[in-house]
N, C-alpha and C positions, 0 to 999 in steps of 0.2 A: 341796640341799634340807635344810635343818636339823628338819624339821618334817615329821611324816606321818603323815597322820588316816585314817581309814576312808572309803573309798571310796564314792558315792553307791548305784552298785550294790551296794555288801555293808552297805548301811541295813537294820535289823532292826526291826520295830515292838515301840515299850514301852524298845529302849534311848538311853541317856545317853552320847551320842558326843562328841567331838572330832576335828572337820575342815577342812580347808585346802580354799577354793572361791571360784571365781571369782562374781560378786555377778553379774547379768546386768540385771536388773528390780527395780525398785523405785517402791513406788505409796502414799502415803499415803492413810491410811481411817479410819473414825470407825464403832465399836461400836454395837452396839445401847443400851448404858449411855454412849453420847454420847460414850466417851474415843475417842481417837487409836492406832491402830496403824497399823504399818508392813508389807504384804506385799510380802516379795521372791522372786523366782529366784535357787536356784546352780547351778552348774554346773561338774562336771568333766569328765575324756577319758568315766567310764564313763554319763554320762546328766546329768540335772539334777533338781531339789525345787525346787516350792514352801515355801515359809519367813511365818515369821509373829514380828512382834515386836510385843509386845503393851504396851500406856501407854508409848508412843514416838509423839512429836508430832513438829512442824516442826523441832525445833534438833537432832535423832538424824538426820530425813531428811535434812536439809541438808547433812550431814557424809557421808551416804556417799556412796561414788563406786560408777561402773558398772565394769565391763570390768577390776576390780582380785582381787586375791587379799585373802581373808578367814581368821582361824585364827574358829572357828565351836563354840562349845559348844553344845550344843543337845537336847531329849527328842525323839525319832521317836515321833510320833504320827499319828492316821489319821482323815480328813475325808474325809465322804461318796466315802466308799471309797479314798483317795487317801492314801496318803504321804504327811506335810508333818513339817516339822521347825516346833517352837515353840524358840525363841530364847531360852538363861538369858543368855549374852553373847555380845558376837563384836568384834574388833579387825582394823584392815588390816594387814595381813601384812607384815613385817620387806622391806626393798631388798632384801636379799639373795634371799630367798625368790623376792620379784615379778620376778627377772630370771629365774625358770624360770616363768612362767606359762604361755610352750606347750605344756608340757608336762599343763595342765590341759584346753587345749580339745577341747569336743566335735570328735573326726574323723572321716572315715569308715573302719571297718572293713579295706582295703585298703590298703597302702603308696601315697603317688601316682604314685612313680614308677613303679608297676609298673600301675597303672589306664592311666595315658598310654602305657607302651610297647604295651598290647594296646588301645588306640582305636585307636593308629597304623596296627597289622593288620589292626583292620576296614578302614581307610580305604586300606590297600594293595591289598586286595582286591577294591578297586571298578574292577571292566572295563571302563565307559566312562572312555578317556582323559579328557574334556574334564571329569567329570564330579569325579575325583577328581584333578587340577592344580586345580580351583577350591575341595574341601574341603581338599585338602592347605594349599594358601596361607592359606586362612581357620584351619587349626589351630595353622597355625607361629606366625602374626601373633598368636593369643593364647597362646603355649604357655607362659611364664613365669609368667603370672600364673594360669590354668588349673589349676596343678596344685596350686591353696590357695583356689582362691575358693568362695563357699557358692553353691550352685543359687539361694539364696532371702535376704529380709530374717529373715524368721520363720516361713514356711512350710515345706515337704517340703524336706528335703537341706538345711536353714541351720545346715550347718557345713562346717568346713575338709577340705577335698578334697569338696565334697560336689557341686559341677557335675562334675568327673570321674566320682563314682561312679556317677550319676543315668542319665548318659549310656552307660557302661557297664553298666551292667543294663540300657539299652533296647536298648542292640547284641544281648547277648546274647538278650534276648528275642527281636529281629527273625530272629534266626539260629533259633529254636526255629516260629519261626512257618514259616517258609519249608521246615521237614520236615515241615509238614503241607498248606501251601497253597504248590503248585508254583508257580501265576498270580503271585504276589509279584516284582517287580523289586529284587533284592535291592539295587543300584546305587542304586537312589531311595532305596532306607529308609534305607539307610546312611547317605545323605547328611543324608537329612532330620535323623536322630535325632544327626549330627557337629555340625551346624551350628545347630540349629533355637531354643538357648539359648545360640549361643557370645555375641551380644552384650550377656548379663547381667554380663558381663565388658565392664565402660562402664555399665550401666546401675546398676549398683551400684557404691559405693565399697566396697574391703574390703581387710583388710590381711593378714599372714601367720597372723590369730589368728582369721581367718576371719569376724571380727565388720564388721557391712556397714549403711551406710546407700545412701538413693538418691541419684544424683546427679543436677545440675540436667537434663543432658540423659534422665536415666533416667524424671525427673518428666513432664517434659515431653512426649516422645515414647514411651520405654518400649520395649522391648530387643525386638518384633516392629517394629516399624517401622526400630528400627535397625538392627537384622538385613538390613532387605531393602536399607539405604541401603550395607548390607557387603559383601554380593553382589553390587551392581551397580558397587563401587569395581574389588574385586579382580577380578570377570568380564571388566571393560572392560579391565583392565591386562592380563589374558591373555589376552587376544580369545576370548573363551568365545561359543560362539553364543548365538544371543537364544530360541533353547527351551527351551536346557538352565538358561539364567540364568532364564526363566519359569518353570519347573517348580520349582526351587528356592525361588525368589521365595514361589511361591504354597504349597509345603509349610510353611515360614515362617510366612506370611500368616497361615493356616488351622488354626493348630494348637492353637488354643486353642477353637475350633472355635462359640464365641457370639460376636456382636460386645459385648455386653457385658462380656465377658472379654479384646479388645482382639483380636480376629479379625473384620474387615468382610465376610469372606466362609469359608462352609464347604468343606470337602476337597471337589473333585472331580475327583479318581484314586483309585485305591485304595490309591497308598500314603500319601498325604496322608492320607487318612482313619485308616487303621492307624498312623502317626505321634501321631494326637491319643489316638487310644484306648489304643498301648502308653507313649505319657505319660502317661497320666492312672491306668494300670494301676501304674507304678513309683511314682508320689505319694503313690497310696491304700496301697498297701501299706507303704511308708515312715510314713502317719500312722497308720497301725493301729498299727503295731509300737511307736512312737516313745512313743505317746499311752498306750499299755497296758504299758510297761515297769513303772512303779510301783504299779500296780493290782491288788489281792489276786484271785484265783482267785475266778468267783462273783459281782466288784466293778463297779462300774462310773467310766468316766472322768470328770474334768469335761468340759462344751460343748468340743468342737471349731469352733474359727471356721471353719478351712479345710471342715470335712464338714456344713456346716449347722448349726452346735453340739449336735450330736448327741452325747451320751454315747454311750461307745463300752463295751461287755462284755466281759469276757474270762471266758469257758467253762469251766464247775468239770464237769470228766471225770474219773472215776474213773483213774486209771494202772493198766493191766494189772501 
């Protein structure tokens, strides 16, 4: 890397930065004074900004590109409450530079491969035989691709190793739950929370830069339904009985827990139920974190689409 700019994370408001960022979004708009501007997203490994280039019409948008490295002159200034960078210039970044772009993407916090060797111990640890031969094979079948793919197109976890992590915070959760409520079949949760998103891996296209569109089958049917068509492949091949492949089926099913949200039917076990709730616990706490990363102490966020667009607050406490 010839070139190395300040980190998104160590963005200071009021200074005049130069930085190297991968471009993510871009949306042409029209001022209240009728001109043209350009808002975009960058994005490095430490987080991402919104961006603003201002009397830039159709022949500036037309030229940039998405998913490429950017060198980025720019003023850190601050909109309703948010960090944004206003734009003096910015150029696509030198071949040489763009063949270290993995090195810019958002990851997750955890090495992968060391997220995947302790999923595997949760999944070793499941005492019904029948029950982990049928997540083992559903883990191995996606395991190369698994250890880069994003949970999400644009929602919680939509970054690299970010279905590994997602799942591994629910492991960990389920294991926190079960020292306090003994009734827990730890065997079912495990499974549910192994399996319960492996087939966003298919539903989504995504490559080692973690960047993901849907695919036609992802559009069409959508990673619960194809879920349960992956259960009854591999079941059938290891002759798994027809309760244990039901109960999974139906954690699956259920875990989104509206049918409006692509669940025809709600949990009914308890660990299906605690399935939807300790996903939906790892999400929320992902888009708090994610959404308030750049937001002054006191501030508040823009609309979140995934939380209702709720502006989200971050707590001005005095520090002992």
């Amino acid at each position: 890397m010839r070139f190395v700019g300040v980190a998104i994370k160590d963005l200071k408001l009021g200074e005049t930065i130069n930085g190297i960022y991968i471009l993510r979004k871009k949306e042409l708009k029209e001022a209240s004074n009728k001109k043209p501007f350009i808002d975009v997203v960058f994005s490095d490994n430490t987080g991402e900004i919104p961006a603003k280039i201002w009397d830039a019409g159709e022949d500036v948008y037309s030229k940039l590109q998405l998913n490429m490295l950017y060198y980025v002159n720019a003023k850190v200034d601050c909109f309703k409450d948010m960090m944004q960078l206003t734009i003096n210039k910015m150029r696509i970044a030198d071949p040489e530079d763009q063949k270290e772009i993995d090195k810019f993407v958002p990851s997750a916090p955890i090495p992968a491969g060391d997220m995947l060797n302790e999923i595997y111990e949760y999944a070793y640890r499941i005492t019904n035989e029948e029950i982990r031969k049928l997540v083992l094979k559903l883990l191995k079948d996606k395991e190369e691709k698994l250890v880069y793919y994003p949970a999400a197109k644009s929602l919680h976890h939509s970054i690299r190793s970010g279905l590994l992590y997602h799942i591994l915070r629910m492991l960990r959760l389920s294991e926190k739950l079960k020292e306090i409520y003994e009734e827990i079949n730890l065997d079912l949760l495990y499974a549910g929370v192994l399996i319960h998103d492996l087939a966003k891996i298919g539903e989504l296209e995504a490559n080692e830069l973690g960047i993901s569109e849907y695919s036609k089958e992802g559009q069409l049917l959508g990673h619960i339904v194809m879920g349960i068509c992956e259960i009854e492949r591999a079941g059938n091949e290891l002759g798994i009985s027809p309760e244990v492949m039901l109960l999974l089926k139906h954690m699956v099913l259920s875990h989104h827990y509206e049918a409006e949200y692509g669940s025809p039917k709600r949990p009914m076990f308890l660990e299906a139920e605690l399935l939807h709730f300790i996903d939906m616990i790892d999400a929320r706490v992902y888009d708090y974190v994610n959404n308030l990363k750049n937001v002054e102490e006191g501030g508040f966020s823009d609309p979140v689409w995934s939380l209702d667009r709720r502006r989200l607050y971050k707590p001005q406490l005095h520090k002992e």
